[in-house]
C-alpha positions in Angstrom: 0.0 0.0 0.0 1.3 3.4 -1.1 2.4 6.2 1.7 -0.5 8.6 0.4 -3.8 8.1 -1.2 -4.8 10.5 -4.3 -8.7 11.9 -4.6 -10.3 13.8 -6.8 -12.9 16.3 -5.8 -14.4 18.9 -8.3 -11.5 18.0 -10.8 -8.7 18.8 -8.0 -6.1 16.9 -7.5 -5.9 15.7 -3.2 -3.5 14.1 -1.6 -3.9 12.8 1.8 -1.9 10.0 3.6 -3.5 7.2 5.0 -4.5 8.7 8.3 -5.8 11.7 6.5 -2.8 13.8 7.0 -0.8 15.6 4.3 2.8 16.3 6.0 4.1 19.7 7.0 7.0 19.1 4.9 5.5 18.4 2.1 3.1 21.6 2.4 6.3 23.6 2.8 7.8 21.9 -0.6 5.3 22.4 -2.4 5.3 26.0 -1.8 9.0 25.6 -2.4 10.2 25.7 1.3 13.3 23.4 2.2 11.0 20.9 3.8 13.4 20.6 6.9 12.7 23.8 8.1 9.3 25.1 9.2 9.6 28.7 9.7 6.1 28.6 12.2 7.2 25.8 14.8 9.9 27.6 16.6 8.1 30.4 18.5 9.0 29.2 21.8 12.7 30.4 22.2 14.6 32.4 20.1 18.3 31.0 21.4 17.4 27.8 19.5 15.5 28.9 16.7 17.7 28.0 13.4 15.5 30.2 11.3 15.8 33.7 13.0 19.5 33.1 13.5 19.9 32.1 9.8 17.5 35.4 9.4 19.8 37.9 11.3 23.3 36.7 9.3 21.1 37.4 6.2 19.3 40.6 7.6 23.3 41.9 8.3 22.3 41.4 11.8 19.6 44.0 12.4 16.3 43.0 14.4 13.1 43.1 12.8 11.5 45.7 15.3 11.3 49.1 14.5 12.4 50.0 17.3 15.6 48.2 17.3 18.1 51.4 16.6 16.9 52.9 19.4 18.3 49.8 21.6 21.0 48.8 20.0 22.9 52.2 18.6 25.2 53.0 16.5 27.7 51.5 16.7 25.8 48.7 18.5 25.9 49.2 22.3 26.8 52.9 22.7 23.9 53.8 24.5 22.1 52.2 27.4 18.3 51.1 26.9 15.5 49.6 28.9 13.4 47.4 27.0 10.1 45.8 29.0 8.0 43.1 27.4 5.9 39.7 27.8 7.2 36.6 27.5 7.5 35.9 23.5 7.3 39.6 22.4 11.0 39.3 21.5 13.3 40.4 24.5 15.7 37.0 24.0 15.9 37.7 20.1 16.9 41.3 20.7 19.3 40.4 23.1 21.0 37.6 20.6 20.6 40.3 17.6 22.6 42.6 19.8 25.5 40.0 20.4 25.7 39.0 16.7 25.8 42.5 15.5 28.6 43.4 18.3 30.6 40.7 17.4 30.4 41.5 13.7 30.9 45.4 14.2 34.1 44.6 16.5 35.5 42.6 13.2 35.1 45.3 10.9 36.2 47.7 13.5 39.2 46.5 15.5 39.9 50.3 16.8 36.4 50.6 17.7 35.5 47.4 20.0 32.2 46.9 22.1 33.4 44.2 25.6 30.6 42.8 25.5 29.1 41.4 28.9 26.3 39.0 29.5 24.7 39.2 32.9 21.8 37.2 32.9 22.3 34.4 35.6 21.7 35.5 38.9 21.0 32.5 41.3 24.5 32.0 42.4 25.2 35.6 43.3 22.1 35.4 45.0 22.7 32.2 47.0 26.3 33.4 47.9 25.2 36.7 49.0 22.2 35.3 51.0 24.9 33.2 53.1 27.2 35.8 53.4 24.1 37.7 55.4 23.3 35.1 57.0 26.7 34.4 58.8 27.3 38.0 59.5 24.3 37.6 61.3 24.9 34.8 63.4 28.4 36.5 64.7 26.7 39.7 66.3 26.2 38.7 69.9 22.2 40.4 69.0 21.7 37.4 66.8 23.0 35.1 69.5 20.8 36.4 72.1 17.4 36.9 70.2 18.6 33.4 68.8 16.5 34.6 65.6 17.4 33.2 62.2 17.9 36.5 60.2 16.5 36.4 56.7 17.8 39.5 53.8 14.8 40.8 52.0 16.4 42.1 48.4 13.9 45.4 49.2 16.1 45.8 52.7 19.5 44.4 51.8 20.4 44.5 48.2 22.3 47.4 46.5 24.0 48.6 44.0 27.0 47.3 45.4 25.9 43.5 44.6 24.8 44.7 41.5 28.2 46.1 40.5 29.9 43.1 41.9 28.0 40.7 40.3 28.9 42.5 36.9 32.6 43.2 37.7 32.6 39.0 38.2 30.8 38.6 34.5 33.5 40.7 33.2 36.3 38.7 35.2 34.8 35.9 33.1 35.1 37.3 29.6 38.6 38.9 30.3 39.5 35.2 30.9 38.2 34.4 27.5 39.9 37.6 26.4 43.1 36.6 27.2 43.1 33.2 26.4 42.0 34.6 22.6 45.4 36.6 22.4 48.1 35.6 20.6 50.6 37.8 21.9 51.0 39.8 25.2 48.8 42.4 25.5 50.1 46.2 25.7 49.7 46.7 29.2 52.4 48.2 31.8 52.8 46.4 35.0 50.0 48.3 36.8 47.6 47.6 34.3 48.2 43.8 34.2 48.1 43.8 38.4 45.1 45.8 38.0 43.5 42.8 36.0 45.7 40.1 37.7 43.7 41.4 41.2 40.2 42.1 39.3 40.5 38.3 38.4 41.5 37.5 42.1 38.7 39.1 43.5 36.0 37.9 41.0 36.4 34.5 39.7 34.1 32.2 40.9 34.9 28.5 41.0 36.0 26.0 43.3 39.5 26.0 45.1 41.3 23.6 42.5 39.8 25.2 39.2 40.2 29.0 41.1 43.6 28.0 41.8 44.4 26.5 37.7 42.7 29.4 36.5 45.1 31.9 38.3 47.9 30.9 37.9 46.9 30.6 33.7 46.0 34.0 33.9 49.2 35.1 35.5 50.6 33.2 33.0 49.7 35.3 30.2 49.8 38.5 31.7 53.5 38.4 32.6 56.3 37.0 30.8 58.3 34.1 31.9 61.2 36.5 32.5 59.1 38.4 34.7 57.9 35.5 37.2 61.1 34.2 37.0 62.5 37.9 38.2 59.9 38.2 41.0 60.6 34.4 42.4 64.6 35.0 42.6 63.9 38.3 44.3 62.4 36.4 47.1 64.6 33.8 47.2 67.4 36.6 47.5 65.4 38.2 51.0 66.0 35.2 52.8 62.3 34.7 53.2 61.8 39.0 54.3 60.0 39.4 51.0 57.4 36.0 51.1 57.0 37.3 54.5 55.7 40.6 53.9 53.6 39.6 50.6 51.9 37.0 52.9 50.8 39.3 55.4 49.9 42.2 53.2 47.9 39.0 50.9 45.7 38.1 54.3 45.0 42.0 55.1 44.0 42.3 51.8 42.0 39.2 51.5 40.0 39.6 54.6 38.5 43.1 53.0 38.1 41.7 50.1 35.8 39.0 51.4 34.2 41.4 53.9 33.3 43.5 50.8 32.6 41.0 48.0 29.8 39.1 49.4 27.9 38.0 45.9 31.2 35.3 45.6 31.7 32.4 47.7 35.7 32.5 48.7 38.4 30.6 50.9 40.4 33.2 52.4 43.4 30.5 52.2 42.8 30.6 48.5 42.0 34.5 48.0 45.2 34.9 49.8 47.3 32.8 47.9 46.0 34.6 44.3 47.3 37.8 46.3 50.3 37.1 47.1 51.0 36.9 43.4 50.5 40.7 43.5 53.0 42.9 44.8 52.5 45.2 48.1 52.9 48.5 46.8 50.7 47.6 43.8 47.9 45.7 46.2 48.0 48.7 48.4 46.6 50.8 45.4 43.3 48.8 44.9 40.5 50.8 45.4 38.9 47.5 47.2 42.0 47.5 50.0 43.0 51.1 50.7 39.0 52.7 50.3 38.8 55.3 53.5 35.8 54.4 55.4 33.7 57.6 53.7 34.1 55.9 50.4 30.9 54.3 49.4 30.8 50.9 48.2 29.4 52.2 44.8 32.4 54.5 44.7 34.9 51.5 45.3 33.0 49.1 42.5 33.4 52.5 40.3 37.0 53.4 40.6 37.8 49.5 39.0 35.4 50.1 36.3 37.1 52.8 35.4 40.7 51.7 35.6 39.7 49.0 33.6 37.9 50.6 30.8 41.3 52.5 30.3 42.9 49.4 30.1 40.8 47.9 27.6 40.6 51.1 25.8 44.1 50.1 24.6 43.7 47.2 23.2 40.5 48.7 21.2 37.3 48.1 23.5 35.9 51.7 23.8 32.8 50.9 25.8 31.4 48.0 28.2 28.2 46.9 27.4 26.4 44.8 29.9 23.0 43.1 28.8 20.8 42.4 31.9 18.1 39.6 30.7 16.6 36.6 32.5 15.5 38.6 35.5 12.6 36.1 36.3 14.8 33.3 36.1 16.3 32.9 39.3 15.1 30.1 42.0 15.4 32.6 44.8 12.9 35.3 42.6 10.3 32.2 42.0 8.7 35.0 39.6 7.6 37.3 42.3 7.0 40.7 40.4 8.4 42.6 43.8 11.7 40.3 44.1 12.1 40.7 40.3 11.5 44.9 40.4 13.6 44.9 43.7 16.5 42.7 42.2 17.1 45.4 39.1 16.0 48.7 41.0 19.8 49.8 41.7 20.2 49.8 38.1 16.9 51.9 37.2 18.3 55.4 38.1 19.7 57.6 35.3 23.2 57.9 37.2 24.2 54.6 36.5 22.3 54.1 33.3 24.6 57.4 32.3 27.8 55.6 33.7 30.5 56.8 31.6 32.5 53.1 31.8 29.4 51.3 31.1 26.4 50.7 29.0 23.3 48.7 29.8 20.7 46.9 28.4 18.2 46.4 30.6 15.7 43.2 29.1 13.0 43.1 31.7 9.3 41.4 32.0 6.1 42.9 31.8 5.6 42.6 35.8 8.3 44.6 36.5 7.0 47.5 35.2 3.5 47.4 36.6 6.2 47.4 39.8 7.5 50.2 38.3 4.0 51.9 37.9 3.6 51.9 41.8 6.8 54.0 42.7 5.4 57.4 41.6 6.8 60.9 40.7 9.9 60.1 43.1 11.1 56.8 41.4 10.6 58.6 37.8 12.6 61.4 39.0 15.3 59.1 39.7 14.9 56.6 37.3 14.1 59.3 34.4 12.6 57.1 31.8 12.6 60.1 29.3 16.7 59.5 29.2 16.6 55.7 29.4 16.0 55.0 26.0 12.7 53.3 27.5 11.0 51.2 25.4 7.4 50.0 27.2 6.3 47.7 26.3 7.4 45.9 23.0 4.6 45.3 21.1 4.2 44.9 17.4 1.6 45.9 14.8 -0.1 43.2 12.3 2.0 44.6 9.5 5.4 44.6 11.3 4.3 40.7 12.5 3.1 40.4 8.6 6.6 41.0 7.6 8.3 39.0 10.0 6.5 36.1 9.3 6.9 36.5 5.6 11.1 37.0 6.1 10.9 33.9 7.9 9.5 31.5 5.6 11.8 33.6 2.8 14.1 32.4 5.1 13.6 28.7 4.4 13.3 28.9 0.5 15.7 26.8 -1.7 15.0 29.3 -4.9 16.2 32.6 -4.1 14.1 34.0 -7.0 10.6 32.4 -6.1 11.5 33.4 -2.4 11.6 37.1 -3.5 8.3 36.8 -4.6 6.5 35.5 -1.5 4.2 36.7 0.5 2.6 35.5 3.8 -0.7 35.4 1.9 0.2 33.1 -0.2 -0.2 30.1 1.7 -3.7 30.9 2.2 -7.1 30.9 -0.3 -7.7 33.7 -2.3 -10.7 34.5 0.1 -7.8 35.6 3.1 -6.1 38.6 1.8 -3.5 40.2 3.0 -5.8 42.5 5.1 -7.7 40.4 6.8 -4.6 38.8 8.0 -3.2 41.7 9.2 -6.1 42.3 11.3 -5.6 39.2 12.8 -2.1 39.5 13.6 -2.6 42.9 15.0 -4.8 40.9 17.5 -1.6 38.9 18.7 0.6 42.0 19.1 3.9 39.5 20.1 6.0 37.1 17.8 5.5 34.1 20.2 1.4 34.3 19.7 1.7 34.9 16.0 4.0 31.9 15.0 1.8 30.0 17.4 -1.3 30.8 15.3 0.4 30.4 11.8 2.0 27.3 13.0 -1.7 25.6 14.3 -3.1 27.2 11.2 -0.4 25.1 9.0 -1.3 21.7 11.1 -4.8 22.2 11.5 -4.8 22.5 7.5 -2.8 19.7 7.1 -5.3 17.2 8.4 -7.7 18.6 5.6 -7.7 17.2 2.4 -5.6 19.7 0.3 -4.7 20.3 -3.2 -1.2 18.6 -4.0 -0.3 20.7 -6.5 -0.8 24.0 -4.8 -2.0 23.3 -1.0 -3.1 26.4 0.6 -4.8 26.8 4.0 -8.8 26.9 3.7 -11.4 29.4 5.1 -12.5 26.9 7.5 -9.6 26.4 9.2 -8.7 29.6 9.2 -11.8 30.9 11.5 -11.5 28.0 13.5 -7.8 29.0 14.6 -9.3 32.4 15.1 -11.7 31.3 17.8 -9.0 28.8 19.1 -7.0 31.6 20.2 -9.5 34.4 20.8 -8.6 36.9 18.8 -12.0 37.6 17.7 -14.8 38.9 20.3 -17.8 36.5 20.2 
């Protein structure tokens, strides 16, 4: 028995398969789609979707939104920007657009570099800095006495500070990846490589073993042979003088740093040994260590930022661009609006969003900002969303979604030719023109709904018998999937 059974019906040709099905696939083919890739089944996440990343190298790595200049910038990441949106309305595939286009604008533009900084995992600074409360708590002889279990509220206890920290720590990461990318040394003088020698000291997560591997690599390809070899015979030569004093300047140091730091878990035994790597008169001049007691955290966090910026200045990276995304994400949020809103609130204030050394993008949920909406005139005039390159909330129209549906299944065409040719409506009977799916789509206003309702439009049609030479989806179906997904008022 044959894989498909052939009809005829008012002299058209059908083509069903035994169930009753005709295959996606072929549907796709027949309208000259590579039959592999269904540009309406992947509306779920954009970080896997083949289709919109194939889209953005072909698109020269510009998003689809009209509004996307006004978060990215030109050149890409120059300018902070708050984006807030639902789930599905396109936040993830903004913030991959962004990363492709930084990358290719910092090969074309060596000079000109973006240091690009993902910070969009949040659950182990949290954990780290909840313990870090939590023992503080249990050494003040209050604690003891009430015999209380204290427990940090992110509205009470969480700053700027663990915001900063938590970003200086992504960009200890990438600096890793930096160096390791270099084939040569990189420019630096020696305070500029004990600058980033101590940043890496301070901010590395990992266990004691892989912190341990990972700092002595880094060392490694700051300094030269030659120069470790220089520093080691020097104190061999002090008769132990010289170990002596970097080992007790290491375990001043250390115990600050750990006072201070408290979004990263950290042996003091292991802290101190990365130290001692560092000489004293160059420890002595981190703004972590020496900070008088006046100096605000913020300030401290600050003064590294912008020693580093310099740094990287010089080998081409003119800005820091840090994307904040995946807010809800976090065990400890359990997608509590207030925890979320409370978590970024450091960061909603045009001082920092206006930091010279850094640029944000801020990629934030829809419950956020009805947060947001709560503050009043106070928070505004703090936040000043006139300046923050606010967009609220991303939405699109039913011609913007027309024409990204349409790009995607041009996408997927083997013929270059016929795919210049296509439109949306053409997988549909004459009787569903362009306007009336337009209308529809306006109804959906995000990307996620809209390739949900092509996509069951597509499958629902499939189980119907269909022309084989030319299937297209029927009336029927059609208002069916309208009512499925309520876009029509009864």
């Amino acid at each position: 028995m044959t894989a498909a059974v052939c009809r005829q019906r008012n002299g058209k040709h059908l083509k069903i398969s035994e169930n009753g099905f005709m295959r996606i696939e072929e549907f796709l083919a027949a309208h000259g789609m590579d039959k592999n890739e269904n540009p309406f089944s992947s509306g779920e996440e954009a970080q896997g979707d083949q289709v919109f990343l194939h889209l953005l190298h072909e698109k020269g790595f510009k998003f689809g939104h009209p509004l996307w200049p006004k978060f990215s910038g030109n050149p890409p990441g120059n300018q902070s920007a708050v984006v807030i949106g639902s789930k599905g309305s396109g936040k993830t595939a903004m913030r991959l657009a962004l990363e492709t286009s930084v990358q290719e604008h910092n090969k074309n533009a060596p000079a000109d570099r973006a240091f690009l900084v993902r910070y969009d995992d949040f659950s182990d600074y949290l954990e780290a800095w909840s313990n870090a409360r939590h023992a503080k708590n249990r050494t003040s002889w209050w604690s003891r006495i009430r015999k209380k279990t204290y427990q940090p509220t992110l509205h009470d206890d969480w700053a700027l500070a663990h915001l900063l920290d938590g970003i200086l720590s992504e960009i200890a990461k990438a600096l890793c990846e930096e160096l390791k990318s270099q084939n040569g040394r990189l420019p630096w003088d020696a305070q500029a490589r004990y600058d980033a020698l101590f940043l890496l000291a301070a901010y590395l997560p990992g266990d004691s073993s892989e912190y341990e591997n990972v700092i002595r690599d880094m060392e490694s390809r700051l300094f030269s042979r030659w120069d470790r070899v220089k520093r080691r015979t020097k104190a061999i030569a002090s008769a132990g003088v010289v170990p002596a004093i970097r080992w007790f300047n290491a375990r001043a140091a250390a115990g600050r740093v750990i006072e201070q730091i408290e979004v990263i878990p950290r042996q003091t035994k292991d802290l101190v040994r990365a130290l001692r790597r560092i000489p004293p008169h160059y420890l002595t001049s981190q703004p972590l260590v020496t900070a008088s007691a006046e100096a605000s955290r913020e300030n401290q966090r600050y003064a590294h930022l912008r020693r580093l910026a310099q740094h990287l200045g010089k080998i081409g990276y003119q800005r820091i661009v840090v994307v904040v995304d995946k807010v809800d994400e976090p065990l400890q949020i359990n997608g509590d609006p207030g925890k979320m809103f409370h978590l970024v609130k450091p960061l909603l204030n045009n001082k920092v969003l206006q930091t010279k050394e850094l640029t944000f993008k801020l990629l934030l949920s829809l419950e956020i900002d009805k947060e947001i909406q709560k503050q009043g005139d106070d928070f505004d005039k703090v936040f000043r969303p006139d300046k923050a390159n606010l967009i609220r909330p991303l939405t699109w129209t039913g011609e913007h979604l027309y024409e990204m549906l349409t790009e995607r299944a041009r996408a997927c065409f083997t013929d270059s030719a016929r795919a210049a040719t296509f439109s949306l409506s053409d997988v549909f009977e004459d009787s569903i023109d362009r306007g009336a799916i337009v209308t529809e789509l306006d109804k959906t206003r995000i990307p996620r709904t809209a390739t949900k309702f092509l996509g069951h439009c597509l499958t629902t049609a499939c189980q119907s018998e269909l022309n084989s030479e030319r299937p297209l989806i029927p009336r029927d179906v059609w208002i069916k999937a309208i009512s499925t997904f309520g876009l029509r008022e009864a």
